[in-house]
N, C-alpha and C positions, 0 to 999 in steps of 0.2 A: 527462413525456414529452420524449423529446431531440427536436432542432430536424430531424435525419434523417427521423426516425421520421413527425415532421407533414409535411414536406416529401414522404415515401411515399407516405402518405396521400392528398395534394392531386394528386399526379400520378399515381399509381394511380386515384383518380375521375376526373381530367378527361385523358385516354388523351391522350398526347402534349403535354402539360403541360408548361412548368418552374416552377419554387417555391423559394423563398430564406425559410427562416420566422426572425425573428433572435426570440428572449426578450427582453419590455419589462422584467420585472420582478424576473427574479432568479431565479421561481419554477417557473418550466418551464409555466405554465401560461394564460397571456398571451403573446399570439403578433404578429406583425405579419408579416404573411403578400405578397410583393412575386410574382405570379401573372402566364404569359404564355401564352398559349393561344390558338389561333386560333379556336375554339369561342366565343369572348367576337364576334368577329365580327362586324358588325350587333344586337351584344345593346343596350338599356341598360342603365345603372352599376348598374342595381336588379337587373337581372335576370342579370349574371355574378355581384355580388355571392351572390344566390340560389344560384348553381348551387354556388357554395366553399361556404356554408353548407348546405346539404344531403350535399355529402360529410362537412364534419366532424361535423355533426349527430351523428353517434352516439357521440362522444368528447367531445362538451358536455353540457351538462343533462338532455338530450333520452337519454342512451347510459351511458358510464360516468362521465362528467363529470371527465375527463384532463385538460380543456380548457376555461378560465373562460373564455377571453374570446379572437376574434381582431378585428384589426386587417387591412382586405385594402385590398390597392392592386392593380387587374389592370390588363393591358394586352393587345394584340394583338401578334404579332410582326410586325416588317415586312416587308411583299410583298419578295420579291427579285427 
């Protein structure tokens, strides 16, 4: 899967999103996924984490398994 394609994905599920997925591994299939979302909000780290895995969920193990492994780093964006 292209780094576009996951990146679709991520901000397609979490509506107003941005997402930067860079490949660890070569193989298109290990992701390290860099997530901003105001959605994350008052979440904790467990529970934005949760909400990235449940979108890709159906492109891991769980779906067609496009997707061994991600790597997520979220953030909130800053109030302006």
């Amino acid at each position: 899967m292209e780094a576009s394609a996951v990146e679709k994905i991520v901000m397609d599920g979490l509506e107003g999103s941005s997402c930067v997925a860079t490949d660890l591994t070569g193989t298109m299939d290990h992701w390290n996924l860099q997530i901003s979302w105001a959605g994350f909000e008052g979440l904790p780290l467990l529970e934005q984490h949760r909400k990235v895995l449940d979108v890709m969920r159906p492109f891991m193990s769980e779906g067609d398994n496009s997707v061994h492994a991600v790597q997520i780093k979220t953030t909130c964006p800053a109030a302006s």
